[in-house]
C-alpha positions in Angstrom: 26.1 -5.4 17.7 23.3 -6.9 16.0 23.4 -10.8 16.4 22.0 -10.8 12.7 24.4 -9.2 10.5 27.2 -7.3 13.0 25.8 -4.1 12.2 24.9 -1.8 15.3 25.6 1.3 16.8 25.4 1.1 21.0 23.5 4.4 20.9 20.6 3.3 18.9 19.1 5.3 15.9 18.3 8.9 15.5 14.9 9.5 14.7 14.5 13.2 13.1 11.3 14.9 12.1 11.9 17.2 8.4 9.2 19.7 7.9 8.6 23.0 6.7 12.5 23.4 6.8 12.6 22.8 10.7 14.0 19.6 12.4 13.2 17.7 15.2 15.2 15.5 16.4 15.1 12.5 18.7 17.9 11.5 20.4 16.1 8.9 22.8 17.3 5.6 22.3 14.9 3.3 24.2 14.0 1.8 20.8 16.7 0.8 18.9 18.4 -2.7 18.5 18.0 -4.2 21.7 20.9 -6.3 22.9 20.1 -8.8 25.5 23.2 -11.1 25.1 26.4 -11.1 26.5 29.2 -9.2 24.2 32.1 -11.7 25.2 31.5 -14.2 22.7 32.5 -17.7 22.9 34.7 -17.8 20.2 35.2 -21.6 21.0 33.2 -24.3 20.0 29.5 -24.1 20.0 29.7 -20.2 18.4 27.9 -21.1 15.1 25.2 -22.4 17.3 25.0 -19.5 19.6 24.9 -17.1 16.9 22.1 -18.5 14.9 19.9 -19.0 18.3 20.6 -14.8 18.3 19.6 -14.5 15.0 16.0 -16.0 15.7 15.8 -14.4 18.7 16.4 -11.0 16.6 14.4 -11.9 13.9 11.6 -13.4 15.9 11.2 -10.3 17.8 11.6 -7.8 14.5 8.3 -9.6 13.0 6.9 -9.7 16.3 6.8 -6.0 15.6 6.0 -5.9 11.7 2.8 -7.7 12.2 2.4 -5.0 14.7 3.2 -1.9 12.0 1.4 -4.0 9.4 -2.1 -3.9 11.1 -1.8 -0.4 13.0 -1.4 0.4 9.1 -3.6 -1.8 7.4 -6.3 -0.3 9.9 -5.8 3.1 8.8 -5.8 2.0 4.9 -2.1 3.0 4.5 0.2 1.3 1.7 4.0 0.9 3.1 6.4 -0.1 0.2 9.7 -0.8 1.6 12.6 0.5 -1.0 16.0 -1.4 -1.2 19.1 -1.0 -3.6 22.7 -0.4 -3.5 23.8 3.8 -2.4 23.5 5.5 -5.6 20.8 3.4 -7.7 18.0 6.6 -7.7 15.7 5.6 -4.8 15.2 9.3 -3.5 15.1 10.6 -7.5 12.3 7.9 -7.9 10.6 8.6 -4.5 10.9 12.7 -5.3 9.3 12.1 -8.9 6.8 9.9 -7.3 5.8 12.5 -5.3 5.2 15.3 -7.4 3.1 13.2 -9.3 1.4 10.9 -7.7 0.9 13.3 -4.5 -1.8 15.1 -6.6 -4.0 12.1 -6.3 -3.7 11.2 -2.6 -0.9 12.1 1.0 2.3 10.4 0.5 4.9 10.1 3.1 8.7 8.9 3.5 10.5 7.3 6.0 14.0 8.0 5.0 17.2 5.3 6.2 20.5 6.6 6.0 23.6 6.1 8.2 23.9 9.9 8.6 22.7 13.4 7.4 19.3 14.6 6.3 20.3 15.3 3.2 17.8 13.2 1.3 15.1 14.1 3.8 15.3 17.5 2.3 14.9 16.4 -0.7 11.6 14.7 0.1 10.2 17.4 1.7 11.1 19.7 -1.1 9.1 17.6 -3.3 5.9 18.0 -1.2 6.0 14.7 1.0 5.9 15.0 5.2 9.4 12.8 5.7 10.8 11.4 9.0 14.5 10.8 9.0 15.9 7.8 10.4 19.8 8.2 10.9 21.2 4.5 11.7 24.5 5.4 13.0 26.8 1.9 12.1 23.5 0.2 11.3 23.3 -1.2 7.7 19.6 -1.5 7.6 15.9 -0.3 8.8 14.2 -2.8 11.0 10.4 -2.7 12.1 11.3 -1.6 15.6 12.6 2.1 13.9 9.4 2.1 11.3 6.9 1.8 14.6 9.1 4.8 16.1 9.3 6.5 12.7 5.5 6.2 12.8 4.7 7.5 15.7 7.0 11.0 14.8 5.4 10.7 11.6 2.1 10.3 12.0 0.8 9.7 8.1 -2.7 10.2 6.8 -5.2 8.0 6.7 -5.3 5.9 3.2 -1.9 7.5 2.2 1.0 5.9 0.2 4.4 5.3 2.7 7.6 5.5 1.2 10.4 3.7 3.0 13.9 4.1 1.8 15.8 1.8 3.3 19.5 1.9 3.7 21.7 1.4 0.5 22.6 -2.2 1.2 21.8 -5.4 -0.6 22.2 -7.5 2.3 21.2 -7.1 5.3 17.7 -5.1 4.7 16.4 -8.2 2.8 16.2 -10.1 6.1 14.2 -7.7 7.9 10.5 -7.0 7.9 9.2 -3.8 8.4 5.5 -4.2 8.4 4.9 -3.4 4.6 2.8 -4.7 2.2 5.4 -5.1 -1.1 9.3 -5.1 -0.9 11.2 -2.8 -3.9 14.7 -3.8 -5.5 16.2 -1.0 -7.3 18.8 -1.4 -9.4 20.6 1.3 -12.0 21.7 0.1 -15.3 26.1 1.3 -14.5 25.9 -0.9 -11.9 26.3 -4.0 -14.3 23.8 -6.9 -15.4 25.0 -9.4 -12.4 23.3 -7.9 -9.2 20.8 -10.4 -9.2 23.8 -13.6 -9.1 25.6 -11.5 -6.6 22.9 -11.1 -4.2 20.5 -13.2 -4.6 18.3 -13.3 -1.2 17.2 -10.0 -1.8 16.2 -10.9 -5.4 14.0 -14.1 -3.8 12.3 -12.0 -1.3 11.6 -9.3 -3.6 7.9 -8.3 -4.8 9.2 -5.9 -7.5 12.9 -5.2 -9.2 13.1 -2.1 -10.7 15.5 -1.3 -13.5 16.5 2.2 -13.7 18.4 4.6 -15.1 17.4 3.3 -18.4 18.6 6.8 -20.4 22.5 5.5 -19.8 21.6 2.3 -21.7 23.6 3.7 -24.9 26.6 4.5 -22.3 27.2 1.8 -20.2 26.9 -1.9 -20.8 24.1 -3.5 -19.8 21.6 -6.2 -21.2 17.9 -5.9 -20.0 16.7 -9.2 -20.7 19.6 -11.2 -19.4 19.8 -9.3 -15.7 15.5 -9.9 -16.0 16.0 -13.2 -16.4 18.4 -13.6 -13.5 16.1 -12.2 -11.0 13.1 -14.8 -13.1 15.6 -17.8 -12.4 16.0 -16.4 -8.5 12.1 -15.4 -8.4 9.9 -16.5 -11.0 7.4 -14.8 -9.5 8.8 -11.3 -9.2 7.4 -8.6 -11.3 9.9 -5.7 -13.4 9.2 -2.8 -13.8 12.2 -0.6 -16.2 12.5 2.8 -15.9 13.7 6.0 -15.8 13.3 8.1 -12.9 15.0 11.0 -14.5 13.2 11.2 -17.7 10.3 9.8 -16.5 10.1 7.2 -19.0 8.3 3.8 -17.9 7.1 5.6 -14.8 3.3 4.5 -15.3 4.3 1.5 -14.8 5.5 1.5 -11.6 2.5 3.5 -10.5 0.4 1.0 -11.8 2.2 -1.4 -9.6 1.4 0.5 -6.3 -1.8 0.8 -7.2 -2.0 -2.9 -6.8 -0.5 -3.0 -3.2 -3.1 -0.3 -2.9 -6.7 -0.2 -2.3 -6.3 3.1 -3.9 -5.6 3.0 -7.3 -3.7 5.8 -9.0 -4.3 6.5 -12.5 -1.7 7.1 -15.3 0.3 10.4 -15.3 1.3 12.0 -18.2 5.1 12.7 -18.3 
């Protein structure tokens, strides 16, 4: 299991290229999670200090590798945005409307993280982007050794926009770097004002919290300013953007925002 959070799946993920309604898959599993300690754990004294020595071995290895996706990207002028929130808060309706519109203006491409299916693969490459499915198996998050094997199936254009969707988790994917140049907390107005009190590491780390699913605000009870300034108190530094990505209201916003990640600017669109 992984030493960081007890996630893991023995067979590694499955790494499955979506395009033009054909799959790829591969089953290979020479680069998952990489388990070099011994399962029978001491469950004596001295375990606490065993597992956190694991956890910096796992973590120091993982951004061994994300400075490694970060400048194979950076060299080829491509803009990763790594895309956390609980299952169900709109990543893959905010990535497919992303698309469509902002695809006019220069290649965008996905990485998709989910424990199974290519269900939301399909979804990406029905709104125009080339999309590599990463299936995680018991894994609860994306870390940078899948992204540099995602990138190699993928293969994304020079100067393009990259579109990870991480795993719906607010836990463990905050602890992870993939190699990308802003981190993206989603969160949907039914799930309730507190997220930020609940799970606050993923808040500190963040670059941007987005608030969405702001057409249910006269259905469910939620209060904008008080869950901003949670994530404020937590980050004071954090940007937010709110939004809909149904409706497409406050949308511009959030492309403005990758446009500064981006050496490539996109302009507004017109909803």
């Amino acid at each position: 299991m992984c030493a960081t959070c007890g996630c893991g799946d023995t067979t590694g993920p499955r790494v499955s290229v979506v395009s033009g309604g054909e799959h790829e898959q591969d089953d290979s599993h020479g680069h998952g999670h990489h388990h070099d300690h011994d399962h029978d754990h001491d469950l004596g004294h001295g375990h606490s200090d065993h597992t956190v020595i694991l956890e910096q071995q796992v973590l120091a290895k993982n951004d061994g590798i994300a400075v490694h996706n970060r400048e194979w990207m950076r060299g080829r002028g491509i803009t990763a945005l790594n895309i956390m929130s609980s299952p169900g808060a709109g990543k893959t309706t905010l990535l497919a409307r992303t698309i469509r519109e902002l695809g006019r203006q220069r290649p965008i491409a996905v990485i998709e993280g989910d424990q199974e299916t290519r269900l939301d693969a399909e979804r990406i490459r029905e709104a125009g982007a080339s999309v590599v499915q990463v299936n995680t198996g018991a894994g609860c998050h994306l870390d940078a050794e899948m992204i540099d094997r995602a990138l190699r199936a993928l293969d994304p254009a020079d100067e393009s926009l990259l579109l990870i969707e991480n795993v719906g988790n607010l836990v463990c994917p905050a602890l992870f770097d993939l190699g990308e140049e802003g981190k993206v907390v989603l969160i949907s107005t039914p799930e309730g004002v507190d997220k930020p009190k609940k799970y606050p590491h993923i808040f500190a780390v963040a670059d941007l919290v987005v608030i969405n699913k702001i057409d249910l605000l006269p259905y469910v009870e939620f209060d904008v300013d008080a869950c901003v300034a949670q994530a404020k108190i937590l980050n004071p530094a954090v940007r937010v953007v709110v939004l809909s990505a149904t409706t497409g209201e406050g949308m511009d916003e959030w492309y403005e925002w990758i446009g500064s990640r981006s050496a490539i600017s996109p302009v507004a669109v017109d909803n």
